[in-house]
N, C-alpha and C positions, 0 to 999 in steps of 0.2 A: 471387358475387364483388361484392365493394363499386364503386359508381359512381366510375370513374377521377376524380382532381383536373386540370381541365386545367393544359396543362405546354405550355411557352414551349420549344421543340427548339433553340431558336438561343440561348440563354441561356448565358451562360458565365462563368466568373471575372472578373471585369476588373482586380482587381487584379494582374495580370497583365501588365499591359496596359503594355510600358512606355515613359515618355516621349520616350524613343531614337527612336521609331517616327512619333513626330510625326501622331499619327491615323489610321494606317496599321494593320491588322488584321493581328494575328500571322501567320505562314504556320501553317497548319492546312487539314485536310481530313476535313472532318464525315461527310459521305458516305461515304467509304472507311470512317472509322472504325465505322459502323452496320451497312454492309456485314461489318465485321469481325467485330462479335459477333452478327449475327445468324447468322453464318457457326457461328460456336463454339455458339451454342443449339443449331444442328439438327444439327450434324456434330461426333462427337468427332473426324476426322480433323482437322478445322480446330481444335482444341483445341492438339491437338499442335503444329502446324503454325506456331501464333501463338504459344505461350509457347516453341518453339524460337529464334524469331529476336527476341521482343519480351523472354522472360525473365520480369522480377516487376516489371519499372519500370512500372507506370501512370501513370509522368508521360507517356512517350509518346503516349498519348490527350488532346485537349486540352481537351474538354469536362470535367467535373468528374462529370457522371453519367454518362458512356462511363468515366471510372477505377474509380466504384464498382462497375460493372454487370463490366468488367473483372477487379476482385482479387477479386469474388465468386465466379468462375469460375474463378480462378486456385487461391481457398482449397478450392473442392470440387474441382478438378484434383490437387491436391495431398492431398486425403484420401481421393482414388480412390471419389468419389462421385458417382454419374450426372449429367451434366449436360444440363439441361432447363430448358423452361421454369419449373415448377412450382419446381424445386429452386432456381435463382439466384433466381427470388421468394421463396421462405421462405429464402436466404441475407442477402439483402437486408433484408428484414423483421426478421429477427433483430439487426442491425445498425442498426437504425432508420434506413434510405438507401430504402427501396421508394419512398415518396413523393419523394424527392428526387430518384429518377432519373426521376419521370412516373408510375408505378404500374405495375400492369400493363398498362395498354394501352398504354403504350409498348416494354415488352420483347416486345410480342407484335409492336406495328410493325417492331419492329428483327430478327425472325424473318421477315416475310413482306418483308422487302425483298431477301432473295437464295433461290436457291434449292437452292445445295450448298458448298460451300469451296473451290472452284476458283478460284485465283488468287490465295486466300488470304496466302502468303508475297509475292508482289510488292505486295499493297497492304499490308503490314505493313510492308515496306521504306519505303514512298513516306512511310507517317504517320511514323516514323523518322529521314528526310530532313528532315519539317519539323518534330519533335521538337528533332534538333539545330540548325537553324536559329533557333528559339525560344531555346533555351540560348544561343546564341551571339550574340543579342541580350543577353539577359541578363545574361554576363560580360560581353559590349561597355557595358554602361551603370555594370554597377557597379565597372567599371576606370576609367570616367570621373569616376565618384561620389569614387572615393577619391583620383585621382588630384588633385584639387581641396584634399585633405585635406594643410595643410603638415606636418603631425605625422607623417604616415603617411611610413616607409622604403622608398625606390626600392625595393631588393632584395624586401624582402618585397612590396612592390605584384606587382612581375614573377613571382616566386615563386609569390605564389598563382592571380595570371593564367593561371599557364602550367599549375597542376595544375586550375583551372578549366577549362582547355580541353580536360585532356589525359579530365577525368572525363568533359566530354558527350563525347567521340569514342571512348569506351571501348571502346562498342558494336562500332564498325567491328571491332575485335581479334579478337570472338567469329567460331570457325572451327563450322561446319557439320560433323556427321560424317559423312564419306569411305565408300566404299564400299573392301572390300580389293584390288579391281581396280586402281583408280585410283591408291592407293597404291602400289602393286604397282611402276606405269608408274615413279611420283616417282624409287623405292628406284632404278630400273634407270636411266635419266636422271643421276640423280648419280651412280652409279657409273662414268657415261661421261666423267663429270668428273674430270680429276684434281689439280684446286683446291679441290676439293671442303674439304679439309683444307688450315689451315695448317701446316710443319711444323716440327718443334723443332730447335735447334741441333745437339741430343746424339743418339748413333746409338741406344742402348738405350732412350731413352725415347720417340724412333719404333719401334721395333720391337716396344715394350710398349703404345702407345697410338697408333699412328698418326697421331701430330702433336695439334693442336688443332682440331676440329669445329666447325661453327657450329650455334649454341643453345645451346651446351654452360657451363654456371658452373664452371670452375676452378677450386679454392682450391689458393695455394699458402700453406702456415704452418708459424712456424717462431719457437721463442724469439731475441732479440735479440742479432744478433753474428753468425747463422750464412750471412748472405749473400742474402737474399730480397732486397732489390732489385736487387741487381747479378745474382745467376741470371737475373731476369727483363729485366734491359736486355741480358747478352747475347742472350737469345731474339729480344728486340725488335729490335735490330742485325743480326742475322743473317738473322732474317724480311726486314726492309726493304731490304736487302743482295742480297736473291733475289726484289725486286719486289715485296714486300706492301706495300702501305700499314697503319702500326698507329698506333694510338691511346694515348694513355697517361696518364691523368690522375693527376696525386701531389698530395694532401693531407697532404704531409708535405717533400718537399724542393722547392726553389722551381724552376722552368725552368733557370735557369745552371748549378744543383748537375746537374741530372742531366744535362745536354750536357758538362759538366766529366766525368761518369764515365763516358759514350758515350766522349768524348775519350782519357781514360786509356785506356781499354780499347782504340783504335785504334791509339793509340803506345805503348803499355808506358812511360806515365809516370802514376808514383803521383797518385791522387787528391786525394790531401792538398795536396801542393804546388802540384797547379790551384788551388784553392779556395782556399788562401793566397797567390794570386799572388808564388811563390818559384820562379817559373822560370827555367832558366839562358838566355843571349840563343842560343844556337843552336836548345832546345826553342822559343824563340817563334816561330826563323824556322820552324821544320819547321811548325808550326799554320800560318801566317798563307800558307806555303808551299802546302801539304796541304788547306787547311780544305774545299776542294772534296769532301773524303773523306765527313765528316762533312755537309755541310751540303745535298748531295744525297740526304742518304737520306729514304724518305719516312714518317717521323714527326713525329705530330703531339701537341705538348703542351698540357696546362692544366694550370696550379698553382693550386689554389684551399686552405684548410685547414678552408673550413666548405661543403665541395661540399656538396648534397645531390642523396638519388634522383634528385629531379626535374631539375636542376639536368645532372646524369652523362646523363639519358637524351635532356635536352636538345643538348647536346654532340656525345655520340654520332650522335646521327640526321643533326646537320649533317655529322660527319663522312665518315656514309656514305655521304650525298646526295650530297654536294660532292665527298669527297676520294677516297672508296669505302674508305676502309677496313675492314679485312678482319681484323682483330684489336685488341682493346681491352685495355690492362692498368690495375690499379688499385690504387695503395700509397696507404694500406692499408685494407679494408674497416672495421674500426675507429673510425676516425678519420672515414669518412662518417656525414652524419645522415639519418636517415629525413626528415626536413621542417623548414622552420624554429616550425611554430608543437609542437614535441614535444622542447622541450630537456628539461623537468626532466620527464618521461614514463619508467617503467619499462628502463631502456637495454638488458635481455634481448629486452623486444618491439619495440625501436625496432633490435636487430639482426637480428630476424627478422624484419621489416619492410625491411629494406635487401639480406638476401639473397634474398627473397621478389623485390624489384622489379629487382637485378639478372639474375637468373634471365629472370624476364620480358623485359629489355631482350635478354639473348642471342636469345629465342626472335622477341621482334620485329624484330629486325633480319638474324636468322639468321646472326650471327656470334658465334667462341666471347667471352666477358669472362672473363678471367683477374684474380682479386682476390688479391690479397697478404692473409692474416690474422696475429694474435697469437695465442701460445699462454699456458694460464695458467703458473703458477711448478711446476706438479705433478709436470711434467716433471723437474725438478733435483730433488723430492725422494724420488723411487721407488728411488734405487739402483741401481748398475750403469750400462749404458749407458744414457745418459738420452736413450732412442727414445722420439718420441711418439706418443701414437695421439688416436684420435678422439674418446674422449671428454676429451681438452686440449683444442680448440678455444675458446676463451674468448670467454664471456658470453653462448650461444649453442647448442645444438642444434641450430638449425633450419639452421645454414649445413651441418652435415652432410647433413642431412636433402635440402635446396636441391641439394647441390653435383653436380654429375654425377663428377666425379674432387676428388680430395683426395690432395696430396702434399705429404710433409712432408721440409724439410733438416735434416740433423745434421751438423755437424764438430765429431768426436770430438778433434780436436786443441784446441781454445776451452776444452775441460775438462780440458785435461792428460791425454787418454787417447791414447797410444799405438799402441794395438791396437785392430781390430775383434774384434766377440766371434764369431767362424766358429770354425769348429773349427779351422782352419788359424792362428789369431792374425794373419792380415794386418796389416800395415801400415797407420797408417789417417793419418798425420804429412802433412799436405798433401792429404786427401783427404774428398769429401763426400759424404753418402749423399743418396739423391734416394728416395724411399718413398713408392711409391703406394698407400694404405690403402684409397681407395676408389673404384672406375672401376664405370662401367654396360656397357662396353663393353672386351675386353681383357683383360688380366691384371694381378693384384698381385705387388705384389716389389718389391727392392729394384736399384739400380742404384749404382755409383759413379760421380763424377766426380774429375775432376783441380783442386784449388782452391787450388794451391800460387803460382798470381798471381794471389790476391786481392785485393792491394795495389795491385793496376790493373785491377781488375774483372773479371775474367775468370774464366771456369770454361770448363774445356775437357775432351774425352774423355780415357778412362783405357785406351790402347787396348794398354796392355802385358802387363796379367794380365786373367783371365778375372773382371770386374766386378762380374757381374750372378746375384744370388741366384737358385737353382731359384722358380718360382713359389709352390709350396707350403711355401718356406721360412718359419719364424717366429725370428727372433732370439731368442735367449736373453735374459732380465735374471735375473743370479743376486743374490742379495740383498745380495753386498757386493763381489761383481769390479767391479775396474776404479773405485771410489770412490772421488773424489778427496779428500782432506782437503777440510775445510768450510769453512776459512781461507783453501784456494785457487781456492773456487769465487768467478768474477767477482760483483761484485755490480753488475749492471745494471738500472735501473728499466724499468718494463714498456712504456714508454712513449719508451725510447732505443732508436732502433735506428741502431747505426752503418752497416748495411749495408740 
């Protein structure tokens, strides 16, 4: 073996080093980190043990030749290649870093300074701890840096602030895997709950799904006209109404519009006429009378039209923190952006990018998000009843893919159709189907509601005939029942929704 080069052990990046700090020495912990990989040299348990809680990030090591002496071990961890001394030196060597990390006699110091991987996981923790304290210098200096910048836009400054924070704290999210005891305990714990669940307005769509779960992504979607935000403010009205606190962010209608449709919906006065203030002076005394009705329940709004992710998940956390809300809803997924620096970006990946982080936010907060989506036009031109399914979800896959449940509205009446397609020809004149295409938990099928005061926002149970499709039912589309002339189909842009 060639005579080592000597090597400077306290030597480190400095640019690095940042003037926030005012001469002050990163927090970092050299020692642990030697003890860390000498740990991984001699013990594959300690292999595992550190790339479960550290991962592939070698920024967490603060030295520059503790990273490379780290993703060498990481790259033969990952080819399921013995790791030793011998092997991270000819990994190293082949990379041309041997001498940068010290040579060999320093990977061999860093072997005789522990004597098994015992403890391993808490000093990975501890370098971790000052990992993110490094970062958080870092975003602290260069929030100053820009903040200095008169060119640079608040929003985006805070924006990217806050997805800078949200990246070093990432880590924290990663869960350890559970032993099936332990779980075991959780399942039976919450079953002792019985808030566990929030629950829906309508009786068939508890008794199909058991209200709405926490973690769970909701999609509700539905072509334009057929009632998706007003189904979902009644849920929201009715949750809040029984104690929940819910959330509701719209990127589409402003704060006053949606308390204007909460409103109709409490007094059986059309929406319209709130929103054009044409009310007659007896309906203003019944508001200003009543408004206690309305003004105690516990939801909570934001109107924004360029939310993003980060933006929503921000919101959210306050919400839970502060208000505890316990149910999130979102008109309409669409209309959110993955980030502001991803405008002209692929807008398939920037919605699977958005259902991707609201999923997320469910599982972080452990409450359900329920997202309002758009379907594309495909729907109106298959023929027949124009039921949608899952492959209409528009501009997107991945929100299937994402969603725990997916339900989609039709009112058969918006087309001129008459009749449901049962074998019985129901009635379908004031009435809306509610289809659940895809649950993880439950059953599919279909359900009706009563949506003949939609003109004051309401959907209500249909509890006079028997509703609700057998599970295994699959509706019919025959290739020209029930087709409305092509003259009298509405023409609505994809991008109006009146409801």
């Amino acid at each position: 073996m060639n005579q080592p080069k000597p090597y400077d052990k306290t030597k480190t990046d400095r640019s690095s080093i940042i003037s926030l700090e005012k001469g002050k020495m990163p927090p970092q912990a050299i020692d642990l980190e030697e003890v860390i990989l000498g740990a991984m040299m001699i013990d594959r348990q300690g292999v595992y043990e550190a790339i479960e809680t550290i991962s592939d990030n070698e920024d967490v090591f603060y030295k520059d030749a503790h990273k490379y002496i780290f993703m060498a071990i990481y790259e033969l961890f990952s080819e399921d290649v013995k790791i030793d001394l011998l092997t991270v030196s000819d990994r190293l060597k082949s990379k041309a870093q041997l001498d940068l990390v010290g040579g060999d006699f320093y990977l061999i110091e860093l072997t005789q300074r522990v004597s098994s991987s015992a403890h391993i996981e808490e000093h990975c923790r501890i370098i971790m701890q000052f990992y993110v304290q490094r970062e958080s210098i870092k975003v602290a200096s260069n929030i100053i840096e820009k903040a200095y910048d008169p060119t640079k836009d608040i929003f985006d400054l805070l924006e990217e602030s806050q997805k800078s924070l949200d990246d070093t704290s990432e880590w924290l999210l990663r869960k350890k895997a559970e032993t099936l005891s332990s779980v075991y305990d959780k399942m039976i714990e919450q079953g002792k709950n019985p808030k566990a669940s929030v629950p829906s307005k309508f009786t068939k769509i508890n008794n199909r799904t058991n209200g709405y779960h926490p973690n769970d992504l909701v999609i509700i979607a539905a072509r334009p006209g057929m009632g998706k935000t007003a189904f979902v403010l009644n849920e929201a009205k009715f949750q809040a109404e029984n104690g929940f606190a819910v959330g509701f962010i719209s990127l589409e209608m402003s704060d006053t519009e949606l308390v204007g449709r909460i409103t109709a919906n409490e007094f059986g006065i059309e929406s319209s006429r709130i929103k054009q203030n044409q009310l007659t002076p007896s309906e203003k005394e019944v508001l200003l009378r009543e408004s206690e009705k309305i003004k105690k329940l516990p939801i909570h709004i934001h109107d924004g039209s360029e939310t993003t992710t980060t933006e929503a998940k921000t919101i959210i956390g306050k919400w839970v923190r502060q208000e505890k809300v316990r149910i999130v809803y979102i008109d309409y997924l669409q209309l959110m952006r993955g980030s502001a620096n991803n405008k002209n970006g692929n807008r398939e990946q920037e919605i699977a990018h958005i259902s991707r982080k609201l999923k997320a936010i469910a599982k972080e907060f452990q409450i359900p998000v329920v997202a309002l989506s758009q379907l594309s036009r495909a729907v109106e031109t298959r023929g027949g009843m124009p039921r949608p399914k899952l492959s209409d979800l528009r501009e997107s896959g991945a929100i299937e893919q994402d969603a725990n449940v997916v339900q989609f509205l039709l009112r058969p009446e918006y087309y001129k159709i008459d009749e449901w397609d049962d074998e019985a020809r129901t009635p379908a004149t004031g009435q809306c189907e509610i289809y659940t295409a895809k649950t993880r938990e439950g059953g599919l099928g279909a359900a009706v509601l009563d949506s003949s005061e939609l003109r004051y926002m309401r959907f209500k149970d249909l509890n006079e005939i028997d509703d609700s499709w057998d599970d295994d039912f699959e509706p019919s589309e025959p290739e020209d029942a029930f087709e409305p002339p092509k003259a009298e189909l509405p023409e609505v842009p994809d991008d109006d929704l009146p409801f």
